[in-house]
C-alpha positions as CSV (number, residue, x, y, z in Angstrom):
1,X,14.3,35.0,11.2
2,X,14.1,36.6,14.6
3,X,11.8,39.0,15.9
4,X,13.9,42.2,15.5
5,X,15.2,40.9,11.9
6,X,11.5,40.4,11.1
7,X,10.8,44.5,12.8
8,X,14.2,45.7,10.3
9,X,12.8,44.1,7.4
10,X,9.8,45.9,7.9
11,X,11.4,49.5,8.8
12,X,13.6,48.8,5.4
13,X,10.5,48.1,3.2
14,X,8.4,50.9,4.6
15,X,11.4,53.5,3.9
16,X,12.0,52.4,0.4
17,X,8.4,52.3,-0.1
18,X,7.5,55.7,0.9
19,X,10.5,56.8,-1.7
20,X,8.4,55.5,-4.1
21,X,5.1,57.3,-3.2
22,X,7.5,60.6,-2.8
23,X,8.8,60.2,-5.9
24,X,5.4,60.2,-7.8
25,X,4.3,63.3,-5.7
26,X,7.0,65.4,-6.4
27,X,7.1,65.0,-10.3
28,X,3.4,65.5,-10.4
29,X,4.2,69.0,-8.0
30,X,7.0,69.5,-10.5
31,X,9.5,70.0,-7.7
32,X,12.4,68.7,-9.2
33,X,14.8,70.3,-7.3
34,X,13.4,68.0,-4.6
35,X,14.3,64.5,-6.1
36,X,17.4,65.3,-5.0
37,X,16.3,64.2,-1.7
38,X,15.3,61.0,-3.1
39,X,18.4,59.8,-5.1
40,X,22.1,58.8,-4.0
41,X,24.9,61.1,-5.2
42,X,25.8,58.6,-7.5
43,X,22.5,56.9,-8.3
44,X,21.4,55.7,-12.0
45,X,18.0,56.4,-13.5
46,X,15.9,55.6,-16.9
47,X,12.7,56.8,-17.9
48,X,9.9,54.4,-19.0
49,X,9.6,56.4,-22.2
50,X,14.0,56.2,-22.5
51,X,14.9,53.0,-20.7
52,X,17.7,52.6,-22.9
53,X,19.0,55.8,-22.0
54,X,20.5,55.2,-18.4
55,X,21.1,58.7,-16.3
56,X,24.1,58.8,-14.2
57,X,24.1,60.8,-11.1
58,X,21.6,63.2,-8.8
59,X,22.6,66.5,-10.5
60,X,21.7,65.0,-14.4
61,X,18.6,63.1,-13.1
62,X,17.4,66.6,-11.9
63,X,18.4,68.1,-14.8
64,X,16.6,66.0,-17.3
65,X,13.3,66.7,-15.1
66,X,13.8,70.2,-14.7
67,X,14.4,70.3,-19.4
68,X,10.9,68.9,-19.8
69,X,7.8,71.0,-21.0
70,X,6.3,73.0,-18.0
71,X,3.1,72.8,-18.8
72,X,3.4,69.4,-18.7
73,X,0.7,68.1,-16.0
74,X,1.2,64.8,-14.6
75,X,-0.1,62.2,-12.2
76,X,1.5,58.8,-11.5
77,X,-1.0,56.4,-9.8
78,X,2.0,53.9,-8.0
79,X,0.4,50.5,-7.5
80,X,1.9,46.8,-6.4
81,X,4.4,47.8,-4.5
82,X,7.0,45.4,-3.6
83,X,10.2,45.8,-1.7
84,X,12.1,43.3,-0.5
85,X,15.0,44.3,2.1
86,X,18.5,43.1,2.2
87,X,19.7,44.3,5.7
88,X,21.6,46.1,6.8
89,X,22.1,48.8,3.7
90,X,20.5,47.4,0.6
91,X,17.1,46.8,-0.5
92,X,14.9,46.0,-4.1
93,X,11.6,47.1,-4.9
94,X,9.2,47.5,-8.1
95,X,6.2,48.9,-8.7
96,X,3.3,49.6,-11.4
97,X,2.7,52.9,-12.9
98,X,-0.4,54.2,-14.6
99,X,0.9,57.5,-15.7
100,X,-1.9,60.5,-17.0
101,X,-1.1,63.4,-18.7
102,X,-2.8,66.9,-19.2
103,X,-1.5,70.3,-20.8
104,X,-1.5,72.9,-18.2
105,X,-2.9,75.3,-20.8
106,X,-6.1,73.8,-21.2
107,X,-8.8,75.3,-19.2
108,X,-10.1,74.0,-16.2
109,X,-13.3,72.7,-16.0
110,X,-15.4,73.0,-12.9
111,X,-15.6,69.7,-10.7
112,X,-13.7,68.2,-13.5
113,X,-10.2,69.6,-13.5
114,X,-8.2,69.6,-16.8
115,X,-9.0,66.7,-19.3
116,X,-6.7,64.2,-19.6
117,X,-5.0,63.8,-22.9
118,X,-6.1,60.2,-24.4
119,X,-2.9,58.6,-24.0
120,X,-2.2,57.3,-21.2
121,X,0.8,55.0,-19.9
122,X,1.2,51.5,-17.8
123,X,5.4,51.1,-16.9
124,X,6.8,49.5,-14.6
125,X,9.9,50.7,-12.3
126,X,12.6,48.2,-10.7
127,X,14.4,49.8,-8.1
128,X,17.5,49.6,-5.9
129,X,17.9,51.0,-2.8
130,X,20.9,51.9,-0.4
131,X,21.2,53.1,2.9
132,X,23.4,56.5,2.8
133,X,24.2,58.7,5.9
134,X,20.8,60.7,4.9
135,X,19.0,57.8,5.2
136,X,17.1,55.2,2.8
137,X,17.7,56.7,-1.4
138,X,17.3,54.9,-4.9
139,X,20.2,53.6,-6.1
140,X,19.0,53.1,-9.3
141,X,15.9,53.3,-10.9
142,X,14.9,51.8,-13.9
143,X,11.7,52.3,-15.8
144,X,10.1,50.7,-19.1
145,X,6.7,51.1,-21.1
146,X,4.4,47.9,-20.7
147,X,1.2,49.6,-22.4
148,X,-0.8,52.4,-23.4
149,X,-3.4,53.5,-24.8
């Protein structure tokens, strides 16, 4: 591989990899509305609780963030990140999720913040990625369970 194939590998896996920190942030700030930034028109996504359930589009995959519980309080720590570029448009990834949860109408205590509820979740996402006219976006994203607590 040449020098400037090596520097577009790189480029590639950075991009999708920073789609995969962005995602985590912007369903822990609940902005929902802002995964469509994220996502292809046409992408495909399943939930690590509903991997069976495979969600077709931009506009649904909103939609089924924007019907869950608002006082839903989330964090997604995104670990072992892997992407692995396919120049010029395509690229695969995964990465591990440990995912805590908290209900936003519990008080907050001091220092602490909100206690966690005692469940928590380790999933795992495979991705794929496509270069659109906006730049870098999941393809598809597909997420299931490993373990919890």
């Amino acid at each position: 591989m040449t020098a400037r194939a090596d520097a577009s590998a790189v480029a590639i896996e950075r991009a999708c990899e920073r789609l995969v920190c962005e995602f985590a942030e912007r369903v822990d700030a609940q902005d929902f509305a802002g995964l469509r930034e994220l996502f292809a028109a046409d992408a495909r996504f399943a939930r690590p609780t509903d991997p069976d359930n495979l969600i077709h589009g931009v506009d649904n995959i909103v939609n089924s963030y924007l019907a869950r519980p608002r006082a839903r309080i989330t964090q997604h720590l995104c670990c072992n990140v892997r992407i692995n570029a396919r120049p010029p448009d395509r690229a695969s990834g995964s990465c591990r999720v440990l995912l805590y949860t908290a209900d936003a109408d519990q008080p907050e205590t001091p220092g602490k913040g909100r206690k966690a509820t005692a469940s928590q979740l380790i999933g795992v996402f495979e991705d794929q990625f496509v270069l659109t006219s906006h730049g870098w976006r999941f393809a598809e994203r597909r997420g299931r369970l490993v373990m919890h607590t």
